[in-house]
Residue frames as a rotation matrix with the C-alpha (Angstrom) as fourth column:
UNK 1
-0.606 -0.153 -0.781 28.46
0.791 -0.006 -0.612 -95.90
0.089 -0.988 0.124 -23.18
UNK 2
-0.859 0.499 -0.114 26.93
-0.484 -0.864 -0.139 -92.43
-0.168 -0.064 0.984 -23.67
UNK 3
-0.653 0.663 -0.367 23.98
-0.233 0.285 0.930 -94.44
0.721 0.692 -0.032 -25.13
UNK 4
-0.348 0.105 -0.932 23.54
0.282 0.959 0.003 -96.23
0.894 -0.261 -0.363 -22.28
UNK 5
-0.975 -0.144 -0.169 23.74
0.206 -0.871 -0.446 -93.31
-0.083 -0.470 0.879 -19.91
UNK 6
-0.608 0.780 -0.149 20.62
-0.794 -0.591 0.146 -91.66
0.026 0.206 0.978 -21.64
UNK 7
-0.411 0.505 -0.759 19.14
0.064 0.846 0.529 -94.98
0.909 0.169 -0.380 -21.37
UNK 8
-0.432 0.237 -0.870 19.19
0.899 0.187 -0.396 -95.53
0.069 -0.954 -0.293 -17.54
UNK 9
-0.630 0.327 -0.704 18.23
0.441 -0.595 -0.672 -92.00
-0.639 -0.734 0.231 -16.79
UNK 10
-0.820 0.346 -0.455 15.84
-0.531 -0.755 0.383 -91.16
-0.211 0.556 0.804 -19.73
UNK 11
0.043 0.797 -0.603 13.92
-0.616 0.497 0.612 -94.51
0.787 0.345 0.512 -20.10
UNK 12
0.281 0.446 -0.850 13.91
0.666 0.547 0.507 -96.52
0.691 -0.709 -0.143 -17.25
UNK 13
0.429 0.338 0.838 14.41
-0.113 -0.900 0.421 -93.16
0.896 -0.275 -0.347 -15.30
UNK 14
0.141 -0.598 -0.789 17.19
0.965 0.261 -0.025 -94.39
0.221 -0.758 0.614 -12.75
UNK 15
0.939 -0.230 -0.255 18.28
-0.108 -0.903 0.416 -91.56
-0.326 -0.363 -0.873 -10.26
UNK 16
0.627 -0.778 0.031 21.66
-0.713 -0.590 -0.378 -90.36
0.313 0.215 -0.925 -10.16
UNK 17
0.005 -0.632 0.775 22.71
-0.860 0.393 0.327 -92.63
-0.511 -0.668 -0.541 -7.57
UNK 18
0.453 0.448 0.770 21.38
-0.151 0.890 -0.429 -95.69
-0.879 0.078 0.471 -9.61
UNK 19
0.993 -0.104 -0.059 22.64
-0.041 0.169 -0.985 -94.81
0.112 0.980 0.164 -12.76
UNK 20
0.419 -0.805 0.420 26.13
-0.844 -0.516 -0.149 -94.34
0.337 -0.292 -0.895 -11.16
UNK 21
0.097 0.021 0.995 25.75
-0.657 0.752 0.048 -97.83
-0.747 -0.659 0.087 -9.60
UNK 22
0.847 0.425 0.318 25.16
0.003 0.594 -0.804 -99.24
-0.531 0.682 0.502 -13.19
UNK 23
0.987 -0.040 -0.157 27.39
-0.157 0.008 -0.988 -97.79
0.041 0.999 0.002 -14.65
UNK 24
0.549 -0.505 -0.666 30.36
0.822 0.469 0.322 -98.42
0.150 -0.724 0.673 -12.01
UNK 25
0.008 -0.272 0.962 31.00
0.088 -0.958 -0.272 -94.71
0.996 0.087 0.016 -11.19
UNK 26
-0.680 0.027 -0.732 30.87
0.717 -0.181 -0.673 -92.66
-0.151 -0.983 0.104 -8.55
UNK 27
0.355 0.935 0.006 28.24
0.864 -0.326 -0.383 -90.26
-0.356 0.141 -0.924 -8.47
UNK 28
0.301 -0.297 -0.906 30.87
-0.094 -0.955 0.282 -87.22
-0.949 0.000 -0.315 -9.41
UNK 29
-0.943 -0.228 0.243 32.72
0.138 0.394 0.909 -89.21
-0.303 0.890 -0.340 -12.14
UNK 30
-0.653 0.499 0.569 29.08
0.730 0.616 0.297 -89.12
-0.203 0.609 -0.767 -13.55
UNK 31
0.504 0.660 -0.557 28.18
0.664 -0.708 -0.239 -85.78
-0.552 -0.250 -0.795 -12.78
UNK 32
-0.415 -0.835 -0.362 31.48
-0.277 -0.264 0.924 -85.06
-0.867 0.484 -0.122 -14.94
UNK 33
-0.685 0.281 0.672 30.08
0.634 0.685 0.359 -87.35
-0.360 0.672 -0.647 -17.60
UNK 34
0.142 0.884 -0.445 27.04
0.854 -0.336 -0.396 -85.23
-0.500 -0.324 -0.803 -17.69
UNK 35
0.443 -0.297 -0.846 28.47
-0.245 -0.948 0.204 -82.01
-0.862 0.116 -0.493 -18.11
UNK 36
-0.784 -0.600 -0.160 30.86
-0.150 -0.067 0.986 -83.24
-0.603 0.797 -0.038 -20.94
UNK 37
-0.783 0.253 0.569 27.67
0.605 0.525 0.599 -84.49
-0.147 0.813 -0.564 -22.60
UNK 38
0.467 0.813 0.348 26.17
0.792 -0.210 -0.573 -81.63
-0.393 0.543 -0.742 -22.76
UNK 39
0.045 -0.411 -0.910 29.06
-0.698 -0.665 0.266 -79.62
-0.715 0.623 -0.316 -24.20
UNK 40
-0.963 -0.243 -0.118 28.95
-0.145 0.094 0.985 -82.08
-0.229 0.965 -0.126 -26.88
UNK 41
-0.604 0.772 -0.199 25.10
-0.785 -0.620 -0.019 -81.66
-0.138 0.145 0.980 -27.11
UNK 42
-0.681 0.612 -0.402 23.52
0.485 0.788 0.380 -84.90
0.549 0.064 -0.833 -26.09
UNK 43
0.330 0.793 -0.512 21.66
0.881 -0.063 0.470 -83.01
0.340 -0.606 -0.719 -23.31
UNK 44
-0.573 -0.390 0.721 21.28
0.142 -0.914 -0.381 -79.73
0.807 -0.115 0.579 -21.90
UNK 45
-0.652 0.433 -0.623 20.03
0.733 0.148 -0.664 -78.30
-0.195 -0.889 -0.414 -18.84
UNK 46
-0.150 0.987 0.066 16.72
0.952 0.125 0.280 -76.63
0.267 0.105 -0.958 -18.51
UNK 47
-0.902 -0.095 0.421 16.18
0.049 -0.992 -0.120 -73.15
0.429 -0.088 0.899 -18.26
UNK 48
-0.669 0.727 -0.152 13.28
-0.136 -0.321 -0.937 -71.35
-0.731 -0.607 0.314 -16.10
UNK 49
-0.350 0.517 -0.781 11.58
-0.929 -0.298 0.219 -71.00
-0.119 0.802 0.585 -19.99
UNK 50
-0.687 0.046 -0.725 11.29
-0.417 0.793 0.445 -74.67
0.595 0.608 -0.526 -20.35
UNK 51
-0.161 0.986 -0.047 7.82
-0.986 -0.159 0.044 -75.66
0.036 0.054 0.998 -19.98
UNK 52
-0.134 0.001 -0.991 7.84
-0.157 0.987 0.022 -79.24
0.978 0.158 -0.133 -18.21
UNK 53
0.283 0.224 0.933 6.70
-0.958 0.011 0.288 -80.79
0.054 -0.975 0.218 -14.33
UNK 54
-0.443 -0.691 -0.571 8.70
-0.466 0.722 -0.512 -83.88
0.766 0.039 -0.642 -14.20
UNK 55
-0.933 0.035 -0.357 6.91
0.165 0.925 -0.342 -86.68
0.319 -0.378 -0.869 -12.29
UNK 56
-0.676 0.732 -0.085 3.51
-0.077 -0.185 -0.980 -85.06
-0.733 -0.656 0.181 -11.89
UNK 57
-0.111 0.449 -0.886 2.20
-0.989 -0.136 0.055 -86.32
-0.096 0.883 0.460 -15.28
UNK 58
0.660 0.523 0.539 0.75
-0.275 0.836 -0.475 -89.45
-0.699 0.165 0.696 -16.80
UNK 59
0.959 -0.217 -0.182 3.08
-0.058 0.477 -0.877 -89.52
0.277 0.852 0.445 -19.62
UNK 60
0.604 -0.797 -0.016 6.35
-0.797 -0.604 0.013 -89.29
-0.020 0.004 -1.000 -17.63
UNK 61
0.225 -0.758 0.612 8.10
0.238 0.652 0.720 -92.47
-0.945 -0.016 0.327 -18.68
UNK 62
0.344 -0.127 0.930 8.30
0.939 0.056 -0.340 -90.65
-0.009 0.990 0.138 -22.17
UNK 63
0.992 0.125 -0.005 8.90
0.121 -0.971 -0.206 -87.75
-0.030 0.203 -0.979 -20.81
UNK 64
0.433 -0.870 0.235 12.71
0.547 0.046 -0.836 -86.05
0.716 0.491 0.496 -22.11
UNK 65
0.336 -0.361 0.870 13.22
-0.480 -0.860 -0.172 -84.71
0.811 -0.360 -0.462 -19.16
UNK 66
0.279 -0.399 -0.873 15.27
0.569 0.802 -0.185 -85.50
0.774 -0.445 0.451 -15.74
UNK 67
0.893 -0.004 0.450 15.83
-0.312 -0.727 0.612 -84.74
0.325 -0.686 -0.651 -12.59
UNK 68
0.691 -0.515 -0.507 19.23
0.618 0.785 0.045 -85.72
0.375 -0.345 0.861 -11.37
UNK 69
-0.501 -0.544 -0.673 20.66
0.865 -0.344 -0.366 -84.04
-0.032 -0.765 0.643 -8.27
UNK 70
-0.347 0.258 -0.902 20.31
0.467 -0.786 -0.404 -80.35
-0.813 -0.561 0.153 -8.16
UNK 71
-0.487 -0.680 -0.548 19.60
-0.339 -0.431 0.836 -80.21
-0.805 0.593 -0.020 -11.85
UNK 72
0.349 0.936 -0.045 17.16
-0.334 0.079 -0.939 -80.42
-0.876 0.343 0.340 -14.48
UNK 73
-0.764 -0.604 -0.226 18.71
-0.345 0.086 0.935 -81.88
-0.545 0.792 -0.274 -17.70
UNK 74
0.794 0.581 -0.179 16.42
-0.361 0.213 -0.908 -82.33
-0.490 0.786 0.379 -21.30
UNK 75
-0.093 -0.584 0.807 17.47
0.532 0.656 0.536 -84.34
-0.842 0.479 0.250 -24.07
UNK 76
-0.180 0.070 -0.981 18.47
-0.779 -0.619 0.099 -82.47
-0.601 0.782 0.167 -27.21
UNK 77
0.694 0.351 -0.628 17.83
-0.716 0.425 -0.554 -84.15
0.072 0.834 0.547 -30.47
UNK 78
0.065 -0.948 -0.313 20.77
-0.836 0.120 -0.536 -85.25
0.545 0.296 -0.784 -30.90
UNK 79
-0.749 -0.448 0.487 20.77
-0.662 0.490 -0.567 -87.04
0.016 -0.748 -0.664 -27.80
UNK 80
0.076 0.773 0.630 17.12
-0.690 0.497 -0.527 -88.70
-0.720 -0.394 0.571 -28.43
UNK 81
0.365 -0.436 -0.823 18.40
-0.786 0.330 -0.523 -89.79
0.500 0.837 -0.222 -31.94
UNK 82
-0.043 -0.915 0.402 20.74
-0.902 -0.138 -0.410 -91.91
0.431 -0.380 -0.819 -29.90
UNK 83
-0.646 0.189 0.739 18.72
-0.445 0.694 -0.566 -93.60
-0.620 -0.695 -0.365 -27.58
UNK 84
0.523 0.641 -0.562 16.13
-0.828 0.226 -0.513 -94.17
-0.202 0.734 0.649 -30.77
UNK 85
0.209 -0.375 -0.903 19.13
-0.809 0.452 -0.375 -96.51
0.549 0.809 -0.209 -31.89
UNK 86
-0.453 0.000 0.892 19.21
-0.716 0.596 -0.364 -98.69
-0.531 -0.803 -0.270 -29.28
């Protein structure tokens, strides 16, 4: 499940609402989801320091970043490792 998660919103770049729809959530139950995965360090949220423009690039279906809601959120290793296994 967590795989799958970082799937929809890291590679085929589903919003919040979409990935919530997929995954048969509500959009809070997944904003929960979120948060728990990044206290266990699949993903973390961006800081001002982090050095990324989300949709205004050529390479942003690779890019490790998201936007989803009010919130910036990067994959950590850990969390790209993951979706590698797919």
């Amino acid at each position: 499940m967590i795989s799958d998660l970082l799937s929809y919103i890291f590679v085929e770049r589903l919003s919040l609402n979409e990935t919530a729809h997929k995954m048969g959530m509500s959009v809070e139950q997944l904003k929960d989801r979120l948060h728990i995965m990044e206290q266990m360090g699949y993903l973390r949220k961006a800081d001002s320091n982090s050095s990324f423009s989300c949709n205004s690039c050529s390479s942003c279906k690779a890019c490790q970043t998201s936007s989803l809601g009010s919130g910036q959120y990067m994959l950590t290793e850990k969390g790209s490792r993951l979706i590698e296994l797919q």
